[in-house]
C-alpha positions as CSV (number, residue, x, y, z in Angstrom):
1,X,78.0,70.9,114.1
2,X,74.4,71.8,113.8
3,X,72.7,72.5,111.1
4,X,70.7,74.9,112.2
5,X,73.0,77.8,111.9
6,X,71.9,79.8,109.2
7,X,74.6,81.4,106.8
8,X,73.4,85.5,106.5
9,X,75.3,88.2,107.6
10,X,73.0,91.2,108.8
11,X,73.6,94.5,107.4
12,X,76.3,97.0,109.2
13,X,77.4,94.0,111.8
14,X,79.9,91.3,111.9
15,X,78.4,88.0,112.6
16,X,80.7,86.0,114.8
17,X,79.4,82.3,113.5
18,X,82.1,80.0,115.9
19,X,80.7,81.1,119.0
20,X,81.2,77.6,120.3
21,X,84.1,75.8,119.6
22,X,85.6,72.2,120.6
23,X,88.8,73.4,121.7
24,X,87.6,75.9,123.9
25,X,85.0,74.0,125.9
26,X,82.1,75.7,123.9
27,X,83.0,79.3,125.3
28,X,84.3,82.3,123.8
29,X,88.2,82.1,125.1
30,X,88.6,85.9,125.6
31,X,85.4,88.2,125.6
32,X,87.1,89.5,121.9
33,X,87.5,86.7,120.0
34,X,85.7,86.6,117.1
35,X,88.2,83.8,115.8
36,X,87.0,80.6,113.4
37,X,84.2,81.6,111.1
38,X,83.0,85.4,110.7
39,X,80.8,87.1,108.3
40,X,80.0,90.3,107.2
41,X,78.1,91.9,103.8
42,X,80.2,93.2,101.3
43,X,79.5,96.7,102.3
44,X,80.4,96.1,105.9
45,X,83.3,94.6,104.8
46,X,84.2,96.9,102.4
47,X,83.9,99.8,104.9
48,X,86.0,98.1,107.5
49,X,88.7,97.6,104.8
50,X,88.9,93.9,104.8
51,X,91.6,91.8,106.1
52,X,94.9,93.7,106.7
53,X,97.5,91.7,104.1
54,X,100.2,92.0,107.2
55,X,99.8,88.1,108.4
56,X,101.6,85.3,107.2
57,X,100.7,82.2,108.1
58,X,97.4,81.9,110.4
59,X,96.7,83.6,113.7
60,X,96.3,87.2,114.9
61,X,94.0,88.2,111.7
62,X,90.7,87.6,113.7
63,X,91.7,89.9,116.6
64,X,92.9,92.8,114.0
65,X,89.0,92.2,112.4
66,X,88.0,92.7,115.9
67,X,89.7,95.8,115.7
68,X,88.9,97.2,112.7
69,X,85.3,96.9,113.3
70,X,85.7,98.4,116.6
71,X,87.7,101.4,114.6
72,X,84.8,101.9,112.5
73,X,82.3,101.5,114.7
74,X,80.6,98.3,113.4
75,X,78.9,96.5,115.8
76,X,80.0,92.4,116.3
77,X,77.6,90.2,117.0
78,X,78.1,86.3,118.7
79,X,76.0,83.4,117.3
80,X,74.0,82.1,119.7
81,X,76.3,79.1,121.4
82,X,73.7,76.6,120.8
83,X,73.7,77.5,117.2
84,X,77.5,78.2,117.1
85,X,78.7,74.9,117.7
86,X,82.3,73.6,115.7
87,X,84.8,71.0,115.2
88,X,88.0,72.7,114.8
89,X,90.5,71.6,112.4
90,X,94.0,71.0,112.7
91,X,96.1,74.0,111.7
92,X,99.2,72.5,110.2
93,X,102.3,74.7,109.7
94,X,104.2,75.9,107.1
95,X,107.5,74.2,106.7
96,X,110.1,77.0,108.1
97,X,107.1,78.8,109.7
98,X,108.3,80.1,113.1
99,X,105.0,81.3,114.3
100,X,103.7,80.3,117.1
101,X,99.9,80.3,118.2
102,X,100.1,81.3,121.6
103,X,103.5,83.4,120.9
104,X,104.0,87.6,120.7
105,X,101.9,87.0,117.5
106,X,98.5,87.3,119.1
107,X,99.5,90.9,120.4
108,X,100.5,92.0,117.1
109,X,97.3,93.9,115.9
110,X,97.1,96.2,118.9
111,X,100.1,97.2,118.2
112,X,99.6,97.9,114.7
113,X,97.2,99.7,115.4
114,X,99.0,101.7,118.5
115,X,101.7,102.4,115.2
116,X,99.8,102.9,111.9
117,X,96.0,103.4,112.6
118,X,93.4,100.7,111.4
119,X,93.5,101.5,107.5
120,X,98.0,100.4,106.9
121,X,96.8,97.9,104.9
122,X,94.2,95.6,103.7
123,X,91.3,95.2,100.9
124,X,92.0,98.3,99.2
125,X,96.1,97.8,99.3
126,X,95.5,94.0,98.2
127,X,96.9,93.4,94.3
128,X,94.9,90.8,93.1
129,X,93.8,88.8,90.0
130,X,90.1,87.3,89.2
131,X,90.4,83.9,87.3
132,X,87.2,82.3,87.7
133,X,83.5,83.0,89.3
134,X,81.1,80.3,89.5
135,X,77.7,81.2,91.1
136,X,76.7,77.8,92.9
137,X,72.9,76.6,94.5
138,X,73.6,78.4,98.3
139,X,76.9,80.6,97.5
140,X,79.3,82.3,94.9
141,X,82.9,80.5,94.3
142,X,85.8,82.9,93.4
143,X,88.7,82.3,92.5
144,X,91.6,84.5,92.7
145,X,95.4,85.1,92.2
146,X,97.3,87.5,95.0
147,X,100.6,89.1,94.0
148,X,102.0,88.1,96.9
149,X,105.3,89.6,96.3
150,X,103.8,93.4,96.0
151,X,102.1,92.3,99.3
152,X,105.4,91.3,101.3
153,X,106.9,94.6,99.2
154,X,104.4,96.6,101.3
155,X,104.9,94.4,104.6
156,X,108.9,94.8,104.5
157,X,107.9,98.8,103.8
158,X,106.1,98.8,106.9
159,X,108.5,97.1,109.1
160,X,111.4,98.9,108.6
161,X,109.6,102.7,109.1
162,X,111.2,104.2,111.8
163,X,107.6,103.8,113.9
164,X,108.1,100.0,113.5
165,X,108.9,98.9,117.0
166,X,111.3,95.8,116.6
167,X,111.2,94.7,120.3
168,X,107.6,94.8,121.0
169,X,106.9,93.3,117.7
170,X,109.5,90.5,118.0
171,X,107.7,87.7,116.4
172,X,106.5,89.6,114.0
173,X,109.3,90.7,112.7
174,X,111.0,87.7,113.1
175,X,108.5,86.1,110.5
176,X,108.4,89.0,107.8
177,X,112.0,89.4,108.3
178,X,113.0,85.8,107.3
179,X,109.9,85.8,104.3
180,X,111.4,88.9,102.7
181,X,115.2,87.9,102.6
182,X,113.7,85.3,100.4
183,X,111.4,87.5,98.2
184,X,113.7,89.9,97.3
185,X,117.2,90.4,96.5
186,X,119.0,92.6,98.7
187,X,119.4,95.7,96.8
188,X,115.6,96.8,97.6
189,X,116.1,96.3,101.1
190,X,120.2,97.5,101.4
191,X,121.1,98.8,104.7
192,X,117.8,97.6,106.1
193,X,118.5,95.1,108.5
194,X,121.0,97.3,110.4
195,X,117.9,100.1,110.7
């Protein structure tokens, strides 16, 4: 919402753009969040390992970035909150999509983290295809295909290792559990379920 706000991402930080959002009265809603709009350089982001490919649906991602930055020691950095000023849009759901924004989700990546460390999964773990790169006046559009199904492949791996814990993870769980059943048929995942 103001134009002012300059697009660049300082070297070995993560610039937290949406300092200011609508929805939360213009303040951060948990000293943490770096929710909404981040950036980061490609080495920074390379070096933090990306997004982790264990979400489905939206939510919980911007807190495991939180993390992962923390893990690697790259400092995180808030837009100034007159500068930092959005609109958020609505964040329709999926149909079937059992998440809920204020549910177990948002806990998720600590306990990842608590279970697998920060590098389970994520930009070098992604399976991806490169269809298209146009370099436009003020950025670079890319276009991409993910093999989703290797992805779940690796999410349904994770969740049934015996370190997965079910009960604190419940929502979790719940959504990968219900995404895989449909993926795959049951002879990669026999005897699974009753872990």
């Amino acid at each position: 919402m103001n134009n002012s706000l300059l697009y660049r991402c300082p070297p070995g930080r993560v610039l937290h753009f949406a300092s200011a959002e609508d929805r939360f009265q213009y303040r951060l809603p948990y000293t943490n969040y770096i929710g909404g709009v981040i950036g980061f350089t490609p080495d920074t982001f390379k070096k933090i390992n990306g997004f982790a490919n264990n979400y489905i649906g939206w939510g919980g991602d911007d807190d495991d970035i939180f993390l992962r930055s923390v893990y690697q020691k790259v400092p995180i950095e808030h837009a100034n909150n007159r500068l930092g000023v959005y609109r958020v849009l609505n964040h329709p759901r999926l149909p079937g999509d059992v998440y809920m924004e204020k549910g177990p989700m948002l806990q998720f990546a600590p306990k990842l983290y608590r279970h697998y460390g920060p590098w389970d999964s994520g930009l070098s773990t992604l399976n991806y295809t490169l269809l298209a790169t146009e370099y436009r006046p003020t950025y670079t559009w890319i276009k991409f295909n993910v093999d989703q199904t290797s992805m779940m492949k690796n999410v349904w791996k994770g969740i049934m290792d015996a370190r997965f814990d079910r009960t604190a993870n419940s929502t979790y769980w719940k959504i990968n559990e219900q995404r895989a059943f449909q993926m795959f048929p049951k002879t990669e995942w026999k005897g699974g379920k009753g872990r």
